[in-house]
C-alpha positions as CSV (number, residue, x, y, z in Angstrom):
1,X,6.1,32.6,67.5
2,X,8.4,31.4,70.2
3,X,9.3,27.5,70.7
4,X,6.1,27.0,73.2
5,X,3.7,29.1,71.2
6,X,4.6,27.1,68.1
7,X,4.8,23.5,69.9
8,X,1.1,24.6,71.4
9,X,-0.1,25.8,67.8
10,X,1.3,22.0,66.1
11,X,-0.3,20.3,69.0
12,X,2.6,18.9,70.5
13,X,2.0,20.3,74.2
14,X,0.0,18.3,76.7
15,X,1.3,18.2,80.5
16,X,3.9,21.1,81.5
17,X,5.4,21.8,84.7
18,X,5.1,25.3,85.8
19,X,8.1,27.5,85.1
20,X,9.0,25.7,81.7
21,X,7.9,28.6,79.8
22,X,9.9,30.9,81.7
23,X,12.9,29.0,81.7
24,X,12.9,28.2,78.0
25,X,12.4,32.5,77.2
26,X,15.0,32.9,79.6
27,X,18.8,31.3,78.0
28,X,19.3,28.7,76.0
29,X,18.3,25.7,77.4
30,X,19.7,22.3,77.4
31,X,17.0,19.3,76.8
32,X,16.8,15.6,76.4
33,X,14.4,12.9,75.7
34,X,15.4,9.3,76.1
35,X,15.4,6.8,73.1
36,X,14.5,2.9,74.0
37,X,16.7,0.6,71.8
38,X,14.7,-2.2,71.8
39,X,14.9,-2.7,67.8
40,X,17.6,-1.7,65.1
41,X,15.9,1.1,64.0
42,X,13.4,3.6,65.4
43,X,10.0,3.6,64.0
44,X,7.7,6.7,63.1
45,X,6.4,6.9,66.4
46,X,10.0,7.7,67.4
47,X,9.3,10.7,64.9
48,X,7.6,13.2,67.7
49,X,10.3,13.0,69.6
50,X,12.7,13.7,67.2
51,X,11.1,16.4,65.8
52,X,10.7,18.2,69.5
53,X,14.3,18.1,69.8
54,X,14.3,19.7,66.0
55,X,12.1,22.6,67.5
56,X,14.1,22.8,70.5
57,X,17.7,23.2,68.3
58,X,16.2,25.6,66.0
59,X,14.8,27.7,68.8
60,X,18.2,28.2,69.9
61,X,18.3,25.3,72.8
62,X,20.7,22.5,72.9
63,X,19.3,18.5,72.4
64,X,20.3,15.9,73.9
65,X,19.2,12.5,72.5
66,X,19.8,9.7,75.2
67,X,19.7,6.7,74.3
68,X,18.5,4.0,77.1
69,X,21.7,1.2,76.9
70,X,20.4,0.8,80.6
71,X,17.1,1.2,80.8
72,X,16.8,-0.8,77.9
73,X,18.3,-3.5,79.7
74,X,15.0,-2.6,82.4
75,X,12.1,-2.5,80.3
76,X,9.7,1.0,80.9
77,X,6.5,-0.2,82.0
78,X,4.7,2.6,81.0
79,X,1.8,1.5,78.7
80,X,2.6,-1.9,78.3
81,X,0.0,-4.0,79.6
82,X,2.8,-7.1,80.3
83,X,6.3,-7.4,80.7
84,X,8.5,-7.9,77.9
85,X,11.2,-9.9,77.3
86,X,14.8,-8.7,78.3
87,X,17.5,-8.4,75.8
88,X,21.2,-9.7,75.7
89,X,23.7,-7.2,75.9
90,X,25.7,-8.1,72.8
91,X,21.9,-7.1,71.1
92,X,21.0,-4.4,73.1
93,X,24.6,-2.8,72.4
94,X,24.2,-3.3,68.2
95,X,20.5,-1.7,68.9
96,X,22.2,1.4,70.4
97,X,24.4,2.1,67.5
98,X,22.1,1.7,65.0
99,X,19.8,4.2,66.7
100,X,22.5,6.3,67.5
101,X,22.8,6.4,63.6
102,X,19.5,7.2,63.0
103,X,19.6,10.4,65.5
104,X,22.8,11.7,64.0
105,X,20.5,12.3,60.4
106,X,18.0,14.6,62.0
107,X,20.3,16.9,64.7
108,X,22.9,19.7,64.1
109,X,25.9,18.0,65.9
110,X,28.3,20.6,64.8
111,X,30.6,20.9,67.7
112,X,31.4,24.7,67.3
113,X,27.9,25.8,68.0
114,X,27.2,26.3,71.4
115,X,24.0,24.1,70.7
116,X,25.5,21.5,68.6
117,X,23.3,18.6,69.8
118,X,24.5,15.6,71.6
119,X,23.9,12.2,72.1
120,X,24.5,10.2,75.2
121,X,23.9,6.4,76.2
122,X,22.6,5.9,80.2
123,X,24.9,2.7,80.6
124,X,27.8,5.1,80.5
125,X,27.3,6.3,84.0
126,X,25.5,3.1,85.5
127,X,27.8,0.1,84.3
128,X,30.0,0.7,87.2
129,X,27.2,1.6,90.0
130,X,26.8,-1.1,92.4
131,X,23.1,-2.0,93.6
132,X,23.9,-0.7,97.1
133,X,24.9,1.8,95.8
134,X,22.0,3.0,94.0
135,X,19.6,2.2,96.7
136,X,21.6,4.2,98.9
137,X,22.0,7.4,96.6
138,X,18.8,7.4,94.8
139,X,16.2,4.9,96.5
140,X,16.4,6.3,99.8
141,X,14.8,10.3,97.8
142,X,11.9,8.9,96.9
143,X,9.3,7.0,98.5
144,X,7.4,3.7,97.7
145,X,4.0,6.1,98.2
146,X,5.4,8.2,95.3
147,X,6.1,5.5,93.1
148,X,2.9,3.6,93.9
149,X,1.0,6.9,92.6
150,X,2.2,6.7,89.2
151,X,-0.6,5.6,86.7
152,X,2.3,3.4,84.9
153,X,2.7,1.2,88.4
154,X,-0.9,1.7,89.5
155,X,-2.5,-0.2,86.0
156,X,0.0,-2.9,85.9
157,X,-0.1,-3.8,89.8
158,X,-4.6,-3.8,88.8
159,X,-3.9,-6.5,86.2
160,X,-3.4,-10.2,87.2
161,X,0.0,-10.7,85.7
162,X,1.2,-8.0,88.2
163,X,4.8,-6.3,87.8
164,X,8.7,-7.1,88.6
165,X,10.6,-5.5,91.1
166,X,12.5,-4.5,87.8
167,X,10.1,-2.9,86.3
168,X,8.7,-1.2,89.4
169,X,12.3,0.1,89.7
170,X,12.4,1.9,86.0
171,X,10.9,5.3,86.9
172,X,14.2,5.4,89.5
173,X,16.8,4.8,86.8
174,X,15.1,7.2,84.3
175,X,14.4,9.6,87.1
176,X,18.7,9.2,88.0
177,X,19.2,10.0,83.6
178,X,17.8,13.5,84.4
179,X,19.6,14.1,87.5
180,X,22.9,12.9,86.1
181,X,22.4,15.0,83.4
182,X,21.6,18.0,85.5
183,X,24.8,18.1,87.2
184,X,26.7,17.0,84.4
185,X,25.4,19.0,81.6
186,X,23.8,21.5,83.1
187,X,20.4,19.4,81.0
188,X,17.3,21.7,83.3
189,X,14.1,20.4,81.0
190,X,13.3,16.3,79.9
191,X,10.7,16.0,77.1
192,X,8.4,13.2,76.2
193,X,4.8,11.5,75.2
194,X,2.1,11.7,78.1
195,X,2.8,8.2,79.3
196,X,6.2,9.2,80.6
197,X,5.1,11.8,83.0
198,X,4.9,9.6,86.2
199,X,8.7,8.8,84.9
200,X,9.8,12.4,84.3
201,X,8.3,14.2,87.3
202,X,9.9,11.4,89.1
203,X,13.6,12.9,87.8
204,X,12.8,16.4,88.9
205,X,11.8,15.7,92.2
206,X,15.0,13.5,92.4
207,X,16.8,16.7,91.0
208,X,15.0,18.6,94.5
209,X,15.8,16.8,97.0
210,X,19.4,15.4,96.2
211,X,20.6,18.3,93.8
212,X,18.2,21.1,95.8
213,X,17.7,22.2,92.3
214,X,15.2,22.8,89.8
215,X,14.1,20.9,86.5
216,X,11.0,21.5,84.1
217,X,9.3,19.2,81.5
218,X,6.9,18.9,79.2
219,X,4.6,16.1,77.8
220,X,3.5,15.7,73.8
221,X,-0.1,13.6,73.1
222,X,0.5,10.4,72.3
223,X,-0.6,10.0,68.5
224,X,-3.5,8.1,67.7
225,X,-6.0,7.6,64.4
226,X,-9.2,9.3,63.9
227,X,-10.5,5.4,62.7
228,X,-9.0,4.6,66.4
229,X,-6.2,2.4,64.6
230,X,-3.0,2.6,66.1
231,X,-0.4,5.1,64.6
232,X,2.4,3.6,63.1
233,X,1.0,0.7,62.6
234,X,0.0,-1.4,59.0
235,X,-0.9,-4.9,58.1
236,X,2.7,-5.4,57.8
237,X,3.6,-4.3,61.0
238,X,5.7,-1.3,61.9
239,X,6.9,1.7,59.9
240,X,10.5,1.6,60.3
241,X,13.1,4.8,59.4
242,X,14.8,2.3,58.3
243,X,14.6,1.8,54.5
244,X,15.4,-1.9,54.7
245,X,12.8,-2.8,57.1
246,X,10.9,-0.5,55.4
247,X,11.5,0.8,51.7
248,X,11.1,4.5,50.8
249,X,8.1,4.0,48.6
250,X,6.0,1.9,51.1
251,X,7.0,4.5,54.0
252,X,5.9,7.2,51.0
253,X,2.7,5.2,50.7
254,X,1.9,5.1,54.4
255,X,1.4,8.9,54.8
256,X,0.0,9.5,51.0
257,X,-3.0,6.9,52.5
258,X,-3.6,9.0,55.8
259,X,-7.1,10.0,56.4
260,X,-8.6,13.6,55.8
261,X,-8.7,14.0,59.6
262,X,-5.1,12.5,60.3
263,X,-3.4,14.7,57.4
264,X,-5.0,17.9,59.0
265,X,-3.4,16.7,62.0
266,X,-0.4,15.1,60.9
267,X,0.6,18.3,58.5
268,X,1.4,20.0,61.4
269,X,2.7,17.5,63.8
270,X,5.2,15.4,61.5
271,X,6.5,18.3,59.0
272,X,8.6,21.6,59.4
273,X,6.3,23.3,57.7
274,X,5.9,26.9,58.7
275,X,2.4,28.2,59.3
276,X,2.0,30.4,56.9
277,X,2.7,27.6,55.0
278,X,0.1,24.9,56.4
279,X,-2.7,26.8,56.3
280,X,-3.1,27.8,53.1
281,X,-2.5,23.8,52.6
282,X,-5.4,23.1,54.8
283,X,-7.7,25.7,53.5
284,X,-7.1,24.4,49.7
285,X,-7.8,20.9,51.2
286,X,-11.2,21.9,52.4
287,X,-11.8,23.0,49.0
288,X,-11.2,20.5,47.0
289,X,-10.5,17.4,49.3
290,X,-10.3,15.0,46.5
291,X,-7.0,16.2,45.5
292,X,-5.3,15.1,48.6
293,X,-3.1,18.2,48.5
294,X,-2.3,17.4,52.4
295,X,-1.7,13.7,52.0
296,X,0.7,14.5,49.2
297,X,2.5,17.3,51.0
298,X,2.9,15.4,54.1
299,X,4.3,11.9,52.1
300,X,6.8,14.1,50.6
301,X,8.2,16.2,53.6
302,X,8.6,12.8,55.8
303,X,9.7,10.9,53.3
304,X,12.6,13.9,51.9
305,X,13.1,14.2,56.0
306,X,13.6,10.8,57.0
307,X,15.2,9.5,53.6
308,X,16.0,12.1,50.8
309,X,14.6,14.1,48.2
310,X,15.9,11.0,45.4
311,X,13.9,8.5,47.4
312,X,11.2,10.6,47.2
313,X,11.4,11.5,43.7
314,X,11.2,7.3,43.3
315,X,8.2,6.8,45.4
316,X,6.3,9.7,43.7
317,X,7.4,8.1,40.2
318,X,6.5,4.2,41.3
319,X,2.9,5.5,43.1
320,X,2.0,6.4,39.2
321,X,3.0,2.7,37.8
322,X,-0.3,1.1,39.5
323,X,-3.2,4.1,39.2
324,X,-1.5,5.3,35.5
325,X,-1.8,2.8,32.5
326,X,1.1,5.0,30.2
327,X,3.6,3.4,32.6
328,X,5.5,0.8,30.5
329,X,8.5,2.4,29.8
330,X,8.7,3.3,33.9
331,X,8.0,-0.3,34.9
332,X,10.6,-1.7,32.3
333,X,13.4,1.3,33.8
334,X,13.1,-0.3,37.1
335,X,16.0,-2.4,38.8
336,X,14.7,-5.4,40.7
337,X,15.2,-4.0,44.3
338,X,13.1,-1.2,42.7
339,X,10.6,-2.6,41.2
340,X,9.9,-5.0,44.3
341,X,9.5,-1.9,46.1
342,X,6.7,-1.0,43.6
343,X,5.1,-4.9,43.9
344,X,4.8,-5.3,47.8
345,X,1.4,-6.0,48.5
346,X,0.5,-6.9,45.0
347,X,-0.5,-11.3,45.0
348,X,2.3,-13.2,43.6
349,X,2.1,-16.2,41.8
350,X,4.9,-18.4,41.1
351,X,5.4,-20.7,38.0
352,X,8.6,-22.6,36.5
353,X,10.8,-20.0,33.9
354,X,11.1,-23.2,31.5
355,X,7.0,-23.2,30.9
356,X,7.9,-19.7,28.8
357,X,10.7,-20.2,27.6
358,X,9.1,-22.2,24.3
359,X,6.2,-19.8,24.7
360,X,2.9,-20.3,26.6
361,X,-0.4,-19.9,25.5
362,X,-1.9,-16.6,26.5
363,X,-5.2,-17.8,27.7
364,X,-4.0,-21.6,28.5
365,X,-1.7,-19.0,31.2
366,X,-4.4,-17.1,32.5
367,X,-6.4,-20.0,33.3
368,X,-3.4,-21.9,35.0
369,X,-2.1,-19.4,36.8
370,X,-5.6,-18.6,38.8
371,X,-6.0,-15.2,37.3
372,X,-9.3,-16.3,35.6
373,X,-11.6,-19.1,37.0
374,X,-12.4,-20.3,32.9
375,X,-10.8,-20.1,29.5
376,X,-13.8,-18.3,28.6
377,X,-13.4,-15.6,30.7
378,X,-9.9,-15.0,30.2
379,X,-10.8,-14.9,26.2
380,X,-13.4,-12.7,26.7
381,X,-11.4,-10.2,29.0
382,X,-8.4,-10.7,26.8
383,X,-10.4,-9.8,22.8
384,X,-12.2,-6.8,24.7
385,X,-8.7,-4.9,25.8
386,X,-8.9,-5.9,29.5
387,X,-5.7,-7.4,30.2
388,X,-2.3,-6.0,30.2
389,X,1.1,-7.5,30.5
390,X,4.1,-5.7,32.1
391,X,1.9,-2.1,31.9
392,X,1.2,-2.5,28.0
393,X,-2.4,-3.7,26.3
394,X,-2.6,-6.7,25.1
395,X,-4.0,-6.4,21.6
396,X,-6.5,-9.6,20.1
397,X,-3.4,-10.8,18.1
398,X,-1.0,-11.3,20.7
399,X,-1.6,-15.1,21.5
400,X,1.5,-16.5,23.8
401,X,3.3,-15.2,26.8
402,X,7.5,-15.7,26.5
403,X,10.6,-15.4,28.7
404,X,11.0,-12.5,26.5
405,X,8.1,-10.7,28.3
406,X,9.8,-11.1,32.2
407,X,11.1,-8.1,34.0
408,X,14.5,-8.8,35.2
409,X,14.4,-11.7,33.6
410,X,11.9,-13.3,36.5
411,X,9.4,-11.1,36.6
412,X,5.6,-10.3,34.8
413,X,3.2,-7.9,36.0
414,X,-0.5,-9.2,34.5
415,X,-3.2,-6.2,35.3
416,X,-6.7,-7.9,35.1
417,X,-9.2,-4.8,34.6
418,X,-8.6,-1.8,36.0
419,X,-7.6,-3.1,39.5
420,X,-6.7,-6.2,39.5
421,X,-3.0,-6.8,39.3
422,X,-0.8,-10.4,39.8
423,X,2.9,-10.5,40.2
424,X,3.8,-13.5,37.9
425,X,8.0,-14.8,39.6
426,X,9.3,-17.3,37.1
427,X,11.7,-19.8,39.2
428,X,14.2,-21.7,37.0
């Protein structure tokens, strides 16, 4: 397949400009989509992007990642429904380099290949244009008409908080990234989801008229839920690449809990999986859906890609310490970053480390604690097998809980049932 017939088959094509095709089967290609740096880390909606560039460098073209140290400074209005607050520089600039980090994982920046990818930062080549200037060079290209078109100005201008001469000014500055990258690096294509095509059309026809050249683009779907959730998101928040805002095993998690519907989609969007690969993958889901062979496939691929194959080896290890009762000896292996990792979600309870110390009555603990409304209950639950401590049974003769029991020294895991599990954090 070539790069188009591919991106078409995965589902990542929605709006193209006519002569992209061509262009890309013609010579290598250089190509860029822009990054926002408005957080520390890039999410997994920043993933589609990435993984277009991917393509694009294993097709043979040559990426460039910008990253938006001045648009960032702007705001895109595109699909936000209000304007958002403007960051300081000192924290815009720290955003840039940790996202510049995060691209420099997933691209071939070897500088001997003639498509060793690149990344560039917009402020670069505005911090020293004046506003006349650019009002002069770029404004005077593009009409107010033009820009009034664009579904991005048209929906915010409907709604009563209306829109900023800033913001009304982005799809200028993005359109200037593409034309400074045409005649600077010889960049002919911009990629990016279906809200920024207002934004990017807006380059090329900038590229026409001051250039009196000729740029392409294409447009990915934006990502959505079959539930008609929003992607990316959890109760939690975000699902950050990064694995302190978001560990390994809960990013794991998030894609081992996708949908039927979402993994047949996802499969193919968010993984390098080849097709002769996926489909066999979706045709043994069909068959026997309970397995969650997709769901499994796809947590491991993103989570190997976006952290590594040890992180993923953990997550696949700490998903069995919940759903698999012979789990003792893993629980007891973990460290405590670990086995918090393992926990998140799961109610915590707190108590004082001295009230074990000299031993605490078993059920008198239960009770206490809230994990059983009565002594009776808890004595019942506890004589017919039904509790376990830390992964392991407790047996009828095993009367009081000790500091010997905690994990980490802090730390007990009390499983009430089959489901039902309370993190028990000892506080001196």
């Amino acid at each position: 397949m070539t790069l188009m017939e591919e991106l078409q088959w995965r589902g990542l094509i929605q709006d193209i400009m006519p002569g992209t095709i061509e262009q890309l089967n013609k010579e290598m290609t250089s190509a860029y989509i822009g990054f926002d740096p408005t957080a520390d880390s890039l999410h997994i909606g920043s993933l589609v992007p990435i993984l277009l560039l991917v393509h694009l460098q294993k097709a043979g073209h040559k990426p460039y990642a910008l990253v938006g140290g001045a648009t960032g400074m702007v705001g895109d209005p595109s699909g936000k429904s209000e304007e958002r607050n403007l960051l300081s520089e000192e924290v815009l600039l720290h955003n840039v380099q940790c996202v510049k980090k995060q691209l420099e994982k997933f691209l071939d920046f070897d500088a001997s290949k003639p498509n060793a990818a690149e990344i560039v930062n917009n402020y670069d080549w505005f911090k020293n244009m004046s506003f006349l200037q650019f009002i002069r060079d770029v404004g005077k290209h593009i009409t107010v008409n033009y820009m009034m078109a664009k579904d991005s100005v048209k929906k915010r201008l409907e709604n009563e908080n209306g829109m900023s001469f800033t913001e009304f000014t982005y799809q200028l500055v993005q359109g200037y990234d593409f034309y400074w990258l045409y005649t600077n690096k010889n960049c002919k294509l911009q990629m990016g989801g279906s809200d920024q095509w207002g934004n990017i059309v807006t380059g090329t026809e900038l590229i026409r008229k001051k250039a009196g050249g000729e740029a392409f683009a294409f447009t990915c779907p934006l990502i959505t839920k079959a539930d008609g959730g929003k992607f990316g998101k959890t109760e939690k928040g975000n699902v950050w690449l990064d694995a302190q805002k978001t560990s390994p095993y809960q990013f794991y998690q998030f894609w081992l809990n996708a949908s039927d519907d979402d993994a047949k989609k996802w499969i193919k969007i968010f993984t390098l999986l080849p097709k002769e690969t996926i489909e066999p993958l979706l045709a043994q889901h069909d068959a026997a859906p309970h397995e969650r062979i997709l769901q499994k496939k796809l947590a491991e691929s993103l989570t190997i890609f976006v952290h590594s194959k040890a992180d993923f080896e953990f997550a696949l290890q700490a998903s069995e310490i919940l759903f698999n009762n012979e789990t003792a000896d893993i629980l007891s292996s973990l460290n405590e970053q670990q086995l918090l990792q393992v926990l998140e979600g799961v109610p915590t309870i707190h108590v004082e480390k001295s009230q074990l110390d000299n031993g605490s009555d078993l059920v008198n603990f239960l009770t206490e604690t809230g994990i059983f409304p009565s002594k009776s209950e808890a004595r019942k639950m506890w004589q017919n097998g039904g509790i376990r401590i830390n992964k392991k049974k407790v047996e009828p003769d095993y009367t009081h809980i000790t500091s010997n029991n905690l994990l980490q020294q802090k730390y007990l895991l009390i499983q009430k049932g089959k489901k039902n599990y309370y993190l028990i954090v000892a506080n001196n």
